[in-house]
N, C-alpha and C positions, 0 to 999 in steps of 0.2 A: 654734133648732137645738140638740138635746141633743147635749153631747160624750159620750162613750165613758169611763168611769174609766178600761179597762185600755190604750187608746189613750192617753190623756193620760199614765197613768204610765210610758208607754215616751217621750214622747214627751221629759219630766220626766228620764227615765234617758240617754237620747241626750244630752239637754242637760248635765246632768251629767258626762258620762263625757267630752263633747266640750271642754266649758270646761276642767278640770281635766287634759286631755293637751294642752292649749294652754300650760297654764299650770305644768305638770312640765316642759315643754321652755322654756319661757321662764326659768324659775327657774334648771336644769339651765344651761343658758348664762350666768347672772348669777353662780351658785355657783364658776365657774372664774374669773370677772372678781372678783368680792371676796375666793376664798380667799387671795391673791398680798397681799389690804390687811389683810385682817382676820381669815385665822386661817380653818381648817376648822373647828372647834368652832362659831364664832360663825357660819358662814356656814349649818352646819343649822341653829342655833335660830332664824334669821331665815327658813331655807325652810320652819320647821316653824309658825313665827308666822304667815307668809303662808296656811300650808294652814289653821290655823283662821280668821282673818281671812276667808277666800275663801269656807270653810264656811257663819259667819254670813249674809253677802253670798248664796249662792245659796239658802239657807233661806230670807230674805226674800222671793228672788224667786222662787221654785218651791214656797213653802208649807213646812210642818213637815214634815219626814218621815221623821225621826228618826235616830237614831245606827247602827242597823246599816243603813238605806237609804245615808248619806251613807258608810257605811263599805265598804259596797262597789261603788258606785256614783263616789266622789269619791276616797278616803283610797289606796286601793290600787290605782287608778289613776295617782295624784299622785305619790305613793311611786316605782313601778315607772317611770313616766316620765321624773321626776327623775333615779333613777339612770342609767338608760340613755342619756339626754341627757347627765349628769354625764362620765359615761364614754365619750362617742362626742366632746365636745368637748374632752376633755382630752386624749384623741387625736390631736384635731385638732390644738389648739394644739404639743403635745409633740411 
């Protein structure tokens, strides 16, 4: 059975976009729990080390696909989740 390229790379893009708003609202929720220990500043560079960290990891697993695929498929997805998570659970807690 032959796959489909442009079915596989949506399929590639879903998986993408799905992990990485998993994984902005997970962060988003751990950035209100550390900044209280460790400072806002430190608490982006550790969201911002997970998003490359996370990058590498799905590269592996979905193939190369380069830096503008992963950038707007993972990065500004990740980003944009973050914040709004950031912000709906600082809400919450406040």
């Amino acid at each position: 059975m032959e796959k489909d390229p442009e079915k596989l790379d949506l399929i590639h893009a879903r998986i993408g976009m799905g992990t990485h708003t998993i994984l902005g609202i997970i962060v988003g929720w751990a950035s209100i729990q550390l900044a209280g220990m460790l400072g806002n500043w430190l608490t982006v560079l550790i969201g911002i080390v997970i998003l490359i960290v996370f990058g590498y990891g799905m590269e592996r697993l979905l193939g190369k696909k380069g830096i503008k695929w992963w950038f707007a498929n993972g990065i500004i997805i990740y980003l944009l989740i973050w914040l709004v998570s950031w912000t709906f659970f600082f809400n919450l807690a406040g």
